[in-house]
N, C-alpha and C positions, 0 to 999 in steps of 0.2 A: 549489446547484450545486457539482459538487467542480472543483476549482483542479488542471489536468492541468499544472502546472508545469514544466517542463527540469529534472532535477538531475543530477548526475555521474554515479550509477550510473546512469541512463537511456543511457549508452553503452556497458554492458555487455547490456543487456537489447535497444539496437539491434543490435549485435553478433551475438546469440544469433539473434537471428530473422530476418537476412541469413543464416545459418546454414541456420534450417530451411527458408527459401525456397528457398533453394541444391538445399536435398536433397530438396527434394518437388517440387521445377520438372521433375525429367525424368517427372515422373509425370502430373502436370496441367498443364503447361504455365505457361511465367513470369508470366503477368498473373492466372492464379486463386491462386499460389501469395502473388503480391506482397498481393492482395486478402486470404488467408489471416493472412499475416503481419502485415499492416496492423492486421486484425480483433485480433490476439492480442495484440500494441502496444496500441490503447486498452482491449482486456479486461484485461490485467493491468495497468494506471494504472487505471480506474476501482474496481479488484478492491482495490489498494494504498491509493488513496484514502478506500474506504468504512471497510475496517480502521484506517487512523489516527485518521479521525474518531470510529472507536466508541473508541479506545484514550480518545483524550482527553475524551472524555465520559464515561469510567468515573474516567480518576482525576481527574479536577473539579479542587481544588485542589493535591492532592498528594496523597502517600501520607506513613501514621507511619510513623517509623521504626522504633516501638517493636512495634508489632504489625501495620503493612502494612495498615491500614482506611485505608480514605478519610478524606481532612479534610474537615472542615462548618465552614464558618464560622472559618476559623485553628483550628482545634479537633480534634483526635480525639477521637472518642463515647465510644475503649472508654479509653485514659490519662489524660484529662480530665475527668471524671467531678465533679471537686470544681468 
């Protein structure tokens, strides 16, 4: 399950989409528009969500510095070689 935690910027992103509700309510009216916004609020957190956990699952322990592979094991494959 991903963790839809509060952070700071998430009041930039509330912000943005009091915005678009704003400006699509005289079109559809304020309760489809609030619904729209809502929807776009947990699509973009679940959207942010799934990105970070693939981030940190690619770089596992870290990255070399020497050449930007993955570690294995406290180790890079491609400088550690001895």
């Amino acid at each position: 399950m991903f963790l839809l935690k509060f952070e700071r910027r998430d009041i930039i992103l509330i912000a943005g989409l009091i915005l678009v509700m704003l400006g699509i309510s005289p079109f559809l009216g304020i309760a489809y528009s609030a619904i729209i916004s809502i929807g776009l609020f947990f699509g973009i957190k679940i959207f942010v969500a799934k990105k970070n956990q693939s981030i940190r699952e690619d770089v596992g322990e870290g990255i070399c510095m020497e050449c930007g592979s993955k570690i294995i094991d406290k180790k890079c494959p491609n400088c550690d070689e001895s």
